[in-house]
Backbone of each chain as nested JSON, in Angstrom:
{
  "chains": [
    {"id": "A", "residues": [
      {"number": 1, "name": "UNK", "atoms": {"N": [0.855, -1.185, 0.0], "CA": [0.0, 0.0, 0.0], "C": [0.894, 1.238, 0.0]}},
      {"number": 2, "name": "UNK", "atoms": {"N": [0.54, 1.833, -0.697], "CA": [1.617, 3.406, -1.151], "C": [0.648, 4.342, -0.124]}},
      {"number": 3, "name": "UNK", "atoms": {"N": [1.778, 5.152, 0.084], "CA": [0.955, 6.09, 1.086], "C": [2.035, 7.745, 1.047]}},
      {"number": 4, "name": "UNK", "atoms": {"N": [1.198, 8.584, 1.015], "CA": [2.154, 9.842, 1.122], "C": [1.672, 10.86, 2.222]}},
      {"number": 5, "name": "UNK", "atoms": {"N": [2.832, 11.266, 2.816], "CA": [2.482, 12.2, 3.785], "C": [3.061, 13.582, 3.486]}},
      {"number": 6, "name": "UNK", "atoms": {"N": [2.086, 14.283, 3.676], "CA": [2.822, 15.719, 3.367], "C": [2.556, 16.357, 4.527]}},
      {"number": 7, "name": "UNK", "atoms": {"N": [3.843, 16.89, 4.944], "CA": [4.257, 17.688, 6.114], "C": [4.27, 19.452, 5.794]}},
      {"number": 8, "name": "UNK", "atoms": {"N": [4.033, 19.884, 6.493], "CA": [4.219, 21.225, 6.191], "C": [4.339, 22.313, 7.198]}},
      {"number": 9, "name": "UNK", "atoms": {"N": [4.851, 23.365, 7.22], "CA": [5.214, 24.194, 8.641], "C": [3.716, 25.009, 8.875]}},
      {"number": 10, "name": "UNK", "atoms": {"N": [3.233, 24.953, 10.02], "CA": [2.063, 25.784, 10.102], "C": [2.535, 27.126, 9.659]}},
      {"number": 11, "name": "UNK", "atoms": {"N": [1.101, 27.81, 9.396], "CA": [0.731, 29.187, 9.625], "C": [1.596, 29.332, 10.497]}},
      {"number": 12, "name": "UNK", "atoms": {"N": [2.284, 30.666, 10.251], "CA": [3.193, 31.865, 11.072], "C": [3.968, 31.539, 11.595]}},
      {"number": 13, "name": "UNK", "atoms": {"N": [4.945, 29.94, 11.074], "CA": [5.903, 29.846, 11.675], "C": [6.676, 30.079, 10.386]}},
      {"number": 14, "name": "UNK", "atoms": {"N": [8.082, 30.64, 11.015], "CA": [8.679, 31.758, 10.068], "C": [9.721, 30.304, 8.505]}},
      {"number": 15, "name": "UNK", "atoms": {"N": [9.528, 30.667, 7.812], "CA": [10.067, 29.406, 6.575], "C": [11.668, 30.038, 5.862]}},
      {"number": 16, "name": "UNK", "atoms": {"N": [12.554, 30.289, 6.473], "CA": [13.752, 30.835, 6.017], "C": [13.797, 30.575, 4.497]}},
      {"number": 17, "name": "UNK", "atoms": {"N": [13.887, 29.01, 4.545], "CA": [14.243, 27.895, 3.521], "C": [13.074, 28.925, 2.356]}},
      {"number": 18, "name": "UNK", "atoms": {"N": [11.984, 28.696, 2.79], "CA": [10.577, 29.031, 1.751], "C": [11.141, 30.336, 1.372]}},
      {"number": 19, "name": "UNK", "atoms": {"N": [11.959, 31.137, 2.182], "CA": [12.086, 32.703, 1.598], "C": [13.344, 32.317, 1.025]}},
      {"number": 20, "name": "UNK", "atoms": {"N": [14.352, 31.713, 1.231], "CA": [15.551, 32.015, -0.036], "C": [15.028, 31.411, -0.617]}},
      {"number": 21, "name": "UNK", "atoms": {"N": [14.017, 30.799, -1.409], "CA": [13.735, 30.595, -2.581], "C": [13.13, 31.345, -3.305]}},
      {"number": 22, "name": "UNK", "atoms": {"N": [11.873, 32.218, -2.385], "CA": [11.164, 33.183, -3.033], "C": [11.855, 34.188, -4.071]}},
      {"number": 23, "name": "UNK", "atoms": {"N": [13.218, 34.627, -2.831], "CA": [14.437, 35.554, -3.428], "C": [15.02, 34.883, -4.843]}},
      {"number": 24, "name": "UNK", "atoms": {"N": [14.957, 33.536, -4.639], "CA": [15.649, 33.352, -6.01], "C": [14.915, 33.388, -6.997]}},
      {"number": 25, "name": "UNK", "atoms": {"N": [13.276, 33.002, -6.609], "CA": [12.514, 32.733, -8.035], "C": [12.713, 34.137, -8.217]}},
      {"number": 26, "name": "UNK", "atoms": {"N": [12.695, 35.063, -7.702], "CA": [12.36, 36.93, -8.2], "C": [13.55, 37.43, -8.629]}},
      {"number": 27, "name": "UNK", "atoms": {"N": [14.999, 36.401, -8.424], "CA": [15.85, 36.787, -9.161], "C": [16.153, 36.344, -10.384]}},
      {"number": 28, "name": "UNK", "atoms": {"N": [15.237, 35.507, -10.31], "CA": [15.655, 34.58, -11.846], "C": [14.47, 35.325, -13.131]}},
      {"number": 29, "name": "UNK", "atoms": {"N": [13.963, 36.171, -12.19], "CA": [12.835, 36.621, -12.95], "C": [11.373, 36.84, -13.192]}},
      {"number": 30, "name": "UNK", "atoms": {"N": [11.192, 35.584, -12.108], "CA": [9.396, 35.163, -11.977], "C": [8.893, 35.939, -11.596]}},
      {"number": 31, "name": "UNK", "atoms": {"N": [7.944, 36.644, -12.044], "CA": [7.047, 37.885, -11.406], "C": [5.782, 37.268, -11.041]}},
      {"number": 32, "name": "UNK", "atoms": {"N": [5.094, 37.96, -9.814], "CA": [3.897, 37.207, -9.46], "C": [3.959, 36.149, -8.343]}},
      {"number": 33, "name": "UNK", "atoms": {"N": [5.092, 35.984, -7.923], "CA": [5.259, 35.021, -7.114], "C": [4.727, 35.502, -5.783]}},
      {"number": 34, "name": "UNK", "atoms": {"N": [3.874, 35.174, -4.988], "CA": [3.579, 35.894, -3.547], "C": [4.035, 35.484, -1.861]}},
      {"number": 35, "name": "UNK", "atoms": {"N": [3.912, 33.594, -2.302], "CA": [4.38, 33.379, -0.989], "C": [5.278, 32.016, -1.498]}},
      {"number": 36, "name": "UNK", "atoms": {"N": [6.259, 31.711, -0.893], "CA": [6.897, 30.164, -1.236], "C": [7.157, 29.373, 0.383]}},
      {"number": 37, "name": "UNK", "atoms": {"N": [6.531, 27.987, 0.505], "CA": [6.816, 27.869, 1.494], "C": [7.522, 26.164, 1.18]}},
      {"number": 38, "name": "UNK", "atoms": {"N": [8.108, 25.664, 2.408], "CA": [8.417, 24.707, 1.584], "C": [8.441, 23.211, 2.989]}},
      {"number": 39, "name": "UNK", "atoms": {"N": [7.778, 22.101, 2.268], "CA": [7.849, 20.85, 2.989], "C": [8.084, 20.326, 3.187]}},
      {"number": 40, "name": "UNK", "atoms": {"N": [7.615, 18.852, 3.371], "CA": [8.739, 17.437, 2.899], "C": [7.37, 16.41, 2.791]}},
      {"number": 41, "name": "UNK", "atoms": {"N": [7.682, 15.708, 1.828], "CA": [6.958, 14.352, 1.306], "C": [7.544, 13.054, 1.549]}},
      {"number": 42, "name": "UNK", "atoms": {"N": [6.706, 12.439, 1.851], "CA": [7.102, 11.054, 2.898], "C": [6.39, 10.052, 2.285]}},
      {"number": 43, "name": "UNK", "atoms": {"N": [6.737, 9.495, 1.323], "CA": [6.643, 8.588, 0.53], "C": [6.783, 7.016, 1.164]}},
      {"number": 44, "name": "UNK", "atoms": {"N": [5.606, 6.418, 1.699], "CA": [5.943, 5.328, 2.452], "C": [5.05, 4.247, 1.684]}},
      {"number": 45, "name": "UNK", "atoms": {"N": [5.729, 3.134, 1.429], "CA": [5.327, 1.696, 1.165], "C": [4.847, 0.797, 1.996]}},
      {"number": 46, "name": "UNK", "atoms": {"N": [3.982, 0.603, 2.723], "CA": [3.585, -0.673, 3.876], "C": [2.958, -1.764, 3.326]}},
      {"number": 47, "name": "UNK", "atoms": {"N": [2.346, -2.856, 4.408], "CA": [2.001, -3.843, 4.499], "C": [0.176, -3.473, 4.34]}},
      {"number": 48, "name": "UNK", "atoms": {"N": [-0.127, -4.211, 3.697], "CA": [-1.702, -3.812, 2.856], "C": [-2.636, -3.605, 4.482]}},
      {"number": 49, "name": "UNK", "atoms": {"N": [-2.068, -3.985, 5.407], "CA": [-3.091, -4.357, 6.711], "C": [-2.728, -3.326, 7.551]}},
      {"number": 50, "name": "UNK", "atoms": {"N": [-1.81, -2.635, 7.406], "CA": [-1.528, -1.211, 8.247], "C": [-2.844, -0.441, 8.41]}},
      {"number": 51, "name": "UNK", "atoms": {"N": [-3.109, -0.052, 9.772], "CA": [-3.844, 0.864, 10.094], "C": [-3.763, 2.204, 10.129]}},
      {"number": 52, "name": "UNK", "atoms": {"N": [-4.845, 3.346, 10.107], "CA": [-5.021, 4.51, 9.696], "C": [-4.175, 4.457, 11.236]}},
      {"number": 53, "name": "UNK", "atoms": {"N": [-4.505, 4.019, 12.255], "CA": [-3.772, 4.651, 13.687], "C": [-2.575, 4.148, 14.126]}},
      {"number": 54, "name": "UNK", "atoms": {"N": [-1.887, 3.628, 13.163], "CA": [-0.825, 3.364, 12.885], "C": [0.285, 4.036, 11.901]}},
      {"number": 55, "name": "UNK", "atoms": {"N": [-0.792, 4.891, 11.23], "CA": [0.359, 5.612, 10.244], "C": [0.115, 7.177, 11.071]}},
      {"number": 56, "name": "UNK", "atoms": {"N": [-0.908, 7.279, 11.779], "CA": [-0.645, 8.44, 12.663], "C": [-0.132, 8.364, 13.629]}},
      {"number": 57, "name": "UNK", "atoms": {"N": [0.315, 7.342, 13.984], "CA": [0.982, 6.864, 15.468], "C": [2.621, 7.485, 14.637]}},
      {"number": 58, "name": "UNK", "atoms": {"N": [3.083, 7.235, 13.356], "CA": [4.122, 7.128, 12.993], "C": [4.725, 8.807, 12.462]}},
      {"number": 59, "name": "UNK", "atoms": {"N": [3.357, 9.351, 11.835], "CA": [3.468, 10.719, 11.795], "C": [4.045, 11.496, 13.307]}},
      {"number": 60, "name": "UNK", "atoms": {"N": [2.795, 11.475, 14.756], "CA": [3.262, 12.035, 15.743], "C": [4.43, 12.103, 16.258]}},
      {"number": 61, "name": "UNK", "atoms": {"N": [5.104, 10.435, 16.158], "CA": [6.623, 10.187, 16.826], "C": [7.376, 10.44, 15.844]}},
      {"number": 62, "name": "UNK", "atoms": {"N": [7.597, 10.052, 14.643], "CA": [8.323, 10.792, 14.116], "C": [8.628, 11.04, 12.876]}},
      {"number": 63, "name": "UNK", "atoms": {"N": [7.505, 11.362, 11.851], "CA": [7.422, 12.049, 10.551], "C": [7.537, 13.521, 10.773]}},
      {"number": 64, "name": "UNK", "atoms": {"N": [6.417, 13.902, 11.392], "CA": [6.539, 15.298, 11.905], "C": [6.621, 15.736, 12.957]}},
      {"number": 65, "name": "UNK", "atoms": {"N": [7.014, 17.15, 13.209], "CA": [7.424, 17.384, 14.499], "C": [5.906, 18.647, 14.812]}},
      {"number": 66, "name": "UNK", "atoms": {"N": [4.96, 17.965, 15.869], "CA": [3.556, 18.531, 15.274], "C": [3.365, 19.855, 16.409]}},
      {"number": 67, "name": "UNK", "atoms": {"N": [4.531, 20.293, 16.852], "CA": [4.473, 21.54, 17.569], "C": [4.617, 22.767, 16.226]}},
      {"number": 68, "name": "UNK", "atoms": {"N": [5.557, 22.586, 15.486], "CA": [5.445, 23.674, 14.444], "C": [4.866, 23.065, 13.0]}},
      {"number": 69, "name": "UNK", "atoms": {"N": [4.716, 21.889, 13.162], "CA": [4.252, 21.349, 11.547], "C": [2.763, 20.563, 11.415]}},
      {"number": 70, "name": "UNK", "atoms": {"N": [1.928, 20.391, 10.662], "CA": [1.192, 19.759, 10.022], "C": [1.018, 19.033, 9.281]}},
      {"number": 71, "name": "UNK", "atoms": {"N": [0.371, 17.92, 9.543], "CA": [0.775, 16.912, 8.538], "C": [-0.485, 16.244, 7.863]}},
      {"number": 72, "name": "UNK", "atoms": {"N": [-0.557, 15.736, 6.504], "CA": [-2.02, 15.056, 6.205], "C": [-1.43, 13.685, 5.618]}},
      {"number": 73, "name": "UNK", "atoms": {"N": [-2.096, 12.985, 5.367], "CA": [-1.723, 11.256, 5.012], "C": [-2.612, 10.862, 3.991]}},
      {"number": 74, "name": "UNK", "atoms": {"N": [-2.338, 10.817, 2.782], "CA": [-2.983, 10.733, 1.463], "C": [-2.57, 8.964, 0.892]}},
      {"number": 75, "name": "UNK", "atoms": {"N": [-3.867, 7.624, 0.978], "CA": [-3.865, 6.956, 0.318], "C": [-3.352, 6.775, -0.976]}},
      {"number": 76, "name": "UNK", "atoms": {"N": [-2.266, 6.139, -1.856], "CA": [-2.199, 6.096, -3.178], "C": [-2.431, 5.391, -3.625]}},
      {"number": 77, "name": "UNK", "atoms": {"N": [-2.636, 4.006, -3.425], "CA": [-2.807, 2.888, -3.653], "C": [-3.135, 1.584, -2.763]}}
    ]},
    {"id": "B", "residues": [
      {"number": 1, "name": "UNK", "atoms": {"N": [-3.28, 31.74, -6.491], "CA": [-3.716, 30.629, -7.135], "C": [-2.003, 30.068, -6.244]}},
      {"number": 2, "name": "UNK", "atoms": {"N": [-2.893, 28.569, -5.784], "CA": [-1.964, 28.198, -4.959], "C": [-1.926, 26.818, -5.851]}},
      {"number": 3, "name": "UNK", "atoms": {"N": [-0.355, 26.519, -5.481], "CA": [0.227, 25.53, -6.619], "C": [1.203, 24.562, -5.219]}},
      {"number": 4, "name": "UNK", "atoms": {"N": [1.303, 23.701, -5.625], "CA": [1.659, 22.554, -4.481], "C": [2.747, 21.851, -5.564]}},
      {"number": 5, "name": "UNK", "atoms": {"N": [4.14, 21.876, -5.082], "CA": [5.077, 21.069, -6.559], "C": [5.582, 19.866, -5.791]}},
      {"number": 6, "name": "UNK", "atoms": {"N": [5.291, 18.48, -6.338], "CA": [5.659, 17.438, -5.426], "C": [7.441, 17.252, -6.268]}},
      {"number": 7, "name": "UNK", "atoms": {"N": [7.932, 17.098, -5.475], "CA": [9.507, 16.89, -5.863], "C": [9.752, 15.489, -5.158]}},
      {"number": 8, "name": "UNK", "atoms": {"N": [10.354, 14.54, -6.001], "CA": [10.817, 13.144, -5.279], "C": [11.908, 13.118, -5.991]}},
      {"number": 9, "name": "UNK", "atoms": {"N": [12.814, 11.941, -5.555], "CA": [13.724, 11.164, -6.3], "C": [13.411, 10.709, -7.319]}},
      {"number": 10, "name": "UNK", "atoms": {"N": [14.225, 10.349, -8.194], "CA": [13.586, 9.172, -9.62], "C": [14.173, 7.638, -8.524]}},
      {"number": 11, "name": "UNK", "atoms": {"N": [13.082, 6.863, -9.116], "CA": [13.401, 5.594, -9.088], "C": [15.034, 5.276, -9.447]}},
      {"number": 12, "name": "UNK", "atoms": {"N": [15.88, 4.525, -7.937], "CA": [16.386, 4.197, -8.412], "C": [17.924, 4.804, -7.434]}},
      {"number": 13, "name": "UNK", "atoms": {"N": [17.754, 6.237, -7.758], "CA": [18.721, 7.202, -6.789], "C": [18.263, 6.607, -5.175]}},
      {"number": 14, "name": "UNK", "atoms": {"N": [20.008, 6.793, -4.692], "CA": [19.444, 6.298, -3.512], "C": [19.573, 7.411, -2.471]}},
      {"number": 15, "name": "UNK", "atoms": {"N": [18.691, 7.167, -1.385], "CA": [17.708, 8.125, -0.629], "C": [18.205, 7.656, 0.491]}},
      {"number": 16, "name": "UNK", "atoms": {"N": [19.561, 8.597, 1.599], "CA": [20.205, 7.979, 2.744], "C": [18.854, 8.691, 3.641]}},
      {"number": 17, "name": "UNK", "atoms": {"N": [18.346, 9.75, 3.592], "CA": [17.563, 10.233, 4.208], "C": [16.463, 9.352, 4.428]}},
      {"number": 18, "name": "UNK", "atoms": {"N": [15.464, 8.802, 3.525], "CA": [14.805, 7.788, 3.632], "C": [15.219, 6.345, 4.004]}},
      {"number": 19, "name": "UNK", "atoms": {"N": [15.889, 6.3, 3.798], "CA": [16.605, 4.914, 4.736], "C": [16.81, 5.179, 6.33]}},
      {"number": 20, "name": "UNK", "atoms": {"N": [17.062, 6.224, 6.528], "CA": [17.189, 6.802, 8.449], "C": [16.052, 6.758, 8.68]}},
      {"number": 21, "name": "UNK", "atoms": {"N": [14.933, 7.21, 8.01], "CA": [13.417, 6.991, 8.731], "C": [13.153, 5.879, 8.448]}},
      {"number": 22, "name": "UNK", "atoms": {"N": [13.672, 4.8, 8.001], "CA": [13.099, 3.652, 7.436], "C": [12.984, 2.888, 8.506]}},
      {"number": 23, "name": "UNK", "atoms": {"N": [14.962, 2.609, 9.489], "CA": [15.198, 2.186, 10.072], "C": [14.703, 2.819, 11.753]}},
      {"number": 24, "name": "UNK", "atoms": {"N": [14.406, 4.226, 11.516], "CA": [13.985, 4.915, 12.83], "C": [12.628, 4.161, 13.049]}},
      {"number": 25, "name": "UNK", "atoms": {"N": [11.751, 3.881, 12.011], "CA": [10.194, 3.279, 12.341], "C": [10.378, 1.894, 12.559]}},
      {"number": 26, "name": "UNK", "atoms": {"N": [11.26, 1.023, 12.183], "CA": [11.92, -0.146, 12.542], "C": [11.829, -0.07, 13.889]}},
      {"number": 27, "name": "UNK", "atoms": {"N": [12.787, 0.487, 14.439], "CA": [12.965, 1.017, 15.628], "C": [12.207, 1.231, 16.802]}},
      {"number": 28, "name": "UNK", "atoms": {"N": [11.055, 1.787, 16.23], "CA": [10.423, 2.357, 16.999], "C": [9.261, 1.291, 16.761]}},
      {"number": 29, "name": "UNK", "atoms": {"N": [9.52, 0.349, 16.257], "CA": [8.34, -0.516, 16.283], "C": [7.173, -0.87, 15.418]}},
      {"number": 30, "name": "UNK", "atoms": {"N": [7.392, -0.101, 14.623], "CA": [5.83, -0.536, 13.581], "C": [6.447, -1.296, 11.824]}},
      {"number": 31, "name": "UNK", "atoms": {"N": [5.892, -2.394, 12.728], "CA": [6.45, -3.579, 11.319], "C": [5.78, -3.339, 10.034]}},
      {"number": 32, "name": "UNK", "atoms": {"N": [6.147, -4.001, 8.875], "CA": [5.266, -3.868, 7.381], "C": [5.909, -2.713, 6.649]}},
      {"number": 33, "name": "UNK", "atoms": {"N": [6.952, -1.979, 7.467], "CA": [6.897, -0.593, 6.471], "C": [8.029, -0.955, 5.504]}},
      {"number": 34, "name": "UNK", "atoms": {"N": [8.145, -1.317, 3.933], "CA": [8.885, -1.893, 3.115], "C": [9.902, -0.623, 2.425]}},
      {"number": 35, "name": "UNK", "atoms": {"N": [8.757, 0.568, 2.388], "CA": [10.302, 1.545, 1.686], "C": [9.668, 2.757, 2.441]}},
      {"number": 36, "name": "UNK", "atoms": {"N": [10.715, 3.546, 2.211], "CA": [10.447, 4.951, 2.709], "C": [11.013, 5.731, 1.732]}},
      {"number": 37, "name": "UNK", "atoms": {"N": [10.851, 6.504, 0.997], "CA": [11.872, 7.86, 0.566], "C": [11.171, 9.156, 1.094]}},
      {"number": 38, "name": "UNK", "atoms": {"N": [12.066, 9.806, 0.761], "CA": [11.932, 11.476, 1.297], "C": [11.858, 12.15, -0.077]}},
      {"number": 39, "name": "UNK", "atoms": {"N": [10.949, 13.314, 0.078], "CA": [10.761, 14.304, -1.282], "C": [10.617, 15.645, -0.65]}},
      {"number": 40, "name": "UNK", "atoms": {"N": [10.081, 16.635, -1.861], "CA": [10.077, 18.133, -1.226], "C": [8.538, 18.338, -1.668]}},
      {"number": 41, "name": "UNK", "atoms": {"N": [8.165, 19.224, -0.4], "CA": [6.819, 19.835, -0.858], "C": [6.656, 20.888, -1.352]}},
      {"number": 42, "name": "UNK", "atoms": {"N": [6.551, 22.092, -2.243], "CA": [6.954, 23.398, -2.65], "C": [5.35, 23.508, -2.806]}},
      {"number": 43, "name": "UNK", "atoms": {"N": [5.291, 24.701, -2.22], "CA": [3.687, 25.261, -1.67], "C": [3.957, 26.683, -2.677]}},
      {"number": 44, "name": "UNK", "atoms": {"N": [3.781, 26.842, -3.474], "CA": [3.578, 28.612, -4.143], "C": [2.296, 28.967, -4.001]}},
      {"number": 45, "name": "UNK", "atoms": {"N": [2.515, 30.4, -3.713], "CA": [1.418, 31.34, -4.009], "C": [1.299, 32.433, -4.889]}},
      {"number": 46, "name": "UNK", "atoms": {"N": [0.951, 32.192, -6.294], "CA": [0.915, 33.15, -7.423], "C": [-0.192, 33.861, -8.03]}},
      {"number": 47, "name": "UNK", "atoms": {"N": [0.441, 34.614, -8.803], "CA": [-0.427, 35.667, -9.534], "C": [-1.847, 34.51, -10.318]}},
      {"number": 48, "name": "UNK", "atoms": {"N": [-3.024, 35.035, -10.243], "CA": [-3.673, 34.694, -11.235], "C": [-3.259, 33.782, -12.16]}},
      {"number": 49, "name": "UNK", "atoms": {"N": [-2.618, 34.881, -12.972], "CA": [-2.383, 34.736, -14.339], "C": [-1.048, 33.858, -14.727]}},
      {"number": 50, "name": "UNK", "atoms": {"N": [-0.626, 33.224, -13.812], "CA": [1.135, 32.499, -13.729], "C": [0.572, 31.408, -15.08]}},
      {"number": 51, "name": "UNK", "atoms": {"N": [0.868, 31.544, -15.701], "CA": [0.992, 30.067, -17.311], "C": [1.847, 29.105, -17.063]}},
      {"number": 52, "name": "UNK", "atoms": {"N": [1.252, 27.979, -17.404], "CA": [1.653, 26.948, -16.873], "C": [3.365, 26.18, -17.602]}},
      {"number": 53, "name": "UNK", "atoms": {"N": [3.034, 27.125, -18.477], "CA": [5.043, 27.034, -19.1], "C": [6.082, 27.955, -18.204]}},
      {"number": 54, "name": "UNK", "atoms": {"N": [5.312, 29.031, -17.223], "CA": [6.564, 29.549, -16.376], "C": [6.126, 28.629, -15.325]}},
      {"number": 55, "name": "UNK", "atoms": {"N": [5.108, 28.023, -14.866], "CA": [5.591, 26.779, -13.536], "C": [6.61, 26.166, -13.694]}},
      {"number": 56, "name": "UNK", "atoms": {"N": [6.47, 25.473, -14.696], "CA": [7.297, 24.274, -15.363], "C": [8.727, 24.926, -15.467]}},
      {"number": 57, "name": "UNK", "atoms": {"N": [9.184, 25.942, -15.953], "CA": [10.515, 26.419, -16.212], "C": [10.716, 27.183, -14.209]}},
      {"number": 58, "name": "UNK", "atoms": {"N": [9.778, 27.304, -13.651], "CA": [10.303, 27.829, -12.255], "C": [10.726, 26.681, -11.966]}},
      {"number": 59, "name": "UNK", "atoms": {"N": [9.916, 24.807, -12.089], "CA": [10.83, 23.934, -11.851], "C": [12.093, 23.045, -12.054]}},
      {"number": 60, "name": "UNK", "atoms": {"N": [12.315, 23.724, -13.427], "CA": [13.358, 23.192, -14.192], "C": [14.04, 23.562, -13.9]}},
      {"number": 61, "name": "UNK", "atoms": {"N": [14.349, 25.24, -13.449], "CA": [15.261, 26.071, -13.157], "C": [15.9, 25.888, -11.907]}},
      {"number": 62, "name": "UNK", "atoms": {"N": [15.199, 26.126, -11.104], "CA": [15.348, 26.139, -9.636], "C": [14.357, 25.28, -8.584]}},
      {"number": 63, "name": "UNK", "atoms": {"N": [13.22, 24.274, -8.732], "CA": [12.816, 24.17, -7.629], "C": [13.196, 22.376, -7.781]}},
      {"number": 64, "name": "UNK", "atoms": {"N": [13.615, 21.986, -9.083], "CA": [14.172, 20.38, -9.141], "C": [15.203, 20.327, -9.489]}},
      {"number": 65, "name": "UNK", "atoms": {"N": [15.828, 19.277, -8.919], "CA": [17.464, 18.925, -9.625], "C": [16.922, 17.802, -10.837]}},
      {"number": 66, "name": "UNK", "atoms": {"N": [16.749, 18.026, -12.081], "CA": [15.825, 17.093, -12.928], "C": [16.811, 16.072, -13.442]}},
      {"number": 67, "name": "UNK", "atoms": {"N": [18.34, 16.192, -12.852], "CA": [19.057, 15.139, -13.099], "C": [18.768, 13.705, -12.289]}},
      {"number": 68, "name": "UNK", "atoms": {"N": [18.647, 14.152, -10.666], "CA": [17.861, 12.847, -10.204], "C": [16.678, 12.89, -9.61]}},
      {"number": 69, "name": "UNK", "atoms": {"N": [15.798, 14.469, -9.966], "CA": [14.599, 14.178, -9.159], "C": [13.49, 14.618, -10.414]}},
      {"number": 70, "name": "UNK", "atoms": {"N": [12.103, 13.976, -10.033], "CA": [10.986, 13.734, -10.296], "C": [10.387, 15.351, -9.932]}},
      {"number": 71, "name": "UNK", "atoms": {"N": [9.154, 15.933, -10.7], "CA": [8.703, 16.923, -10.285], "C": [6.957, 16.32, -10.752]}},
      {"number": 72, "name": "UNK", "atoms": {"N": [5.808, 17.156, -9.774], "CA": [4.731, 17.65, -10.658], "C": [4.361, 18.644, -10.22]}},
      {"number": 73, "name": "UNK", "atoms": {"N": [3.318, 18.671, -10.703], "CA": [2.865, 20.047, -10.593], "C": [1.467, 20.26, -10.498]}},
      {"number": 74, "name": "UNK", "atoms": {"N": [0.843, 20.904, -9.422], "CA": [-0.683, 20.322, -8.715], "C": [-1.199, 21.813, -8.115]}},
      {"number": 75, "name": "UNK", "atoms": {"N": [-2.419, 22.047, -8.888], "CA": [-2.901, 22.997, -8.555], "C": [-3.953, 23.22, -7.963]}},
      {"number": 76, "name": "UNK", "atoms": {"N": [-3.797, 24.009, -6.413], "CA": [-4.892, 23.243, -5.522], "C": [-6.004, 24.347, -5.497]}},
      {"number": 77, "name": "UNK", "atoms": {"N": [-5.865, 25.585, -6.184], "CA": [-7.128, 26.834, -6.026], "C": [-6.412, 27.873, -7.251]}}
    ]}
  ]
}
């Protein structure tokens, strides 16, 4: 069973990473760009019988760190 | 208009980062999990009017290494 997790920094916590990129897309030229923030994707393969409270058991301890981040868990297969 | 860019590895490149969480969930106990890799989440927030040939060249340019990584491109509003 394919499974993806996308992590992401909440609202108003500050994204350094997300802003030197912003700086670069506006140096490379991109106009229009307003906000860049940036995540991580967690691309996990399990056993077809894994439970939903098992892949959140795995998010809390340790996919994400859920004091500054958010995380959602998207079925792929 | 908010744009979500999934960035992974290509099949194949190997992923030391995803192998540390592989073995950390090992670890920590939850059997069945067969692969792990790690990717990037790139969250933009653009103009209206952004055309979908400057997404594509913002990722070619700067937001993928398209020598070993995978991009798409997902537009969520």
């Amino acid at each position: 069973m394919k499974i993806r997790i996308h992590v992401s920094l909440k609202p108003g916590v500050l994204d350094p990473q997300g802003r030197a990129v912003h700086h670069a897309l506006d140096g490379l030229g991109f106009a229009g760009v307003e906000d860049v923030r940036i995540g991580r994707l967690v691309e996990l393969d399990v056993a077809d019988g894994t439970s939903d409270d098992a892949l959140t058991e795995m998010c809390e301890k340790l996919l994400a760190n859920t004091v500054i981040e958010n995380y959602r868990i998207e079925k792929v297969s």
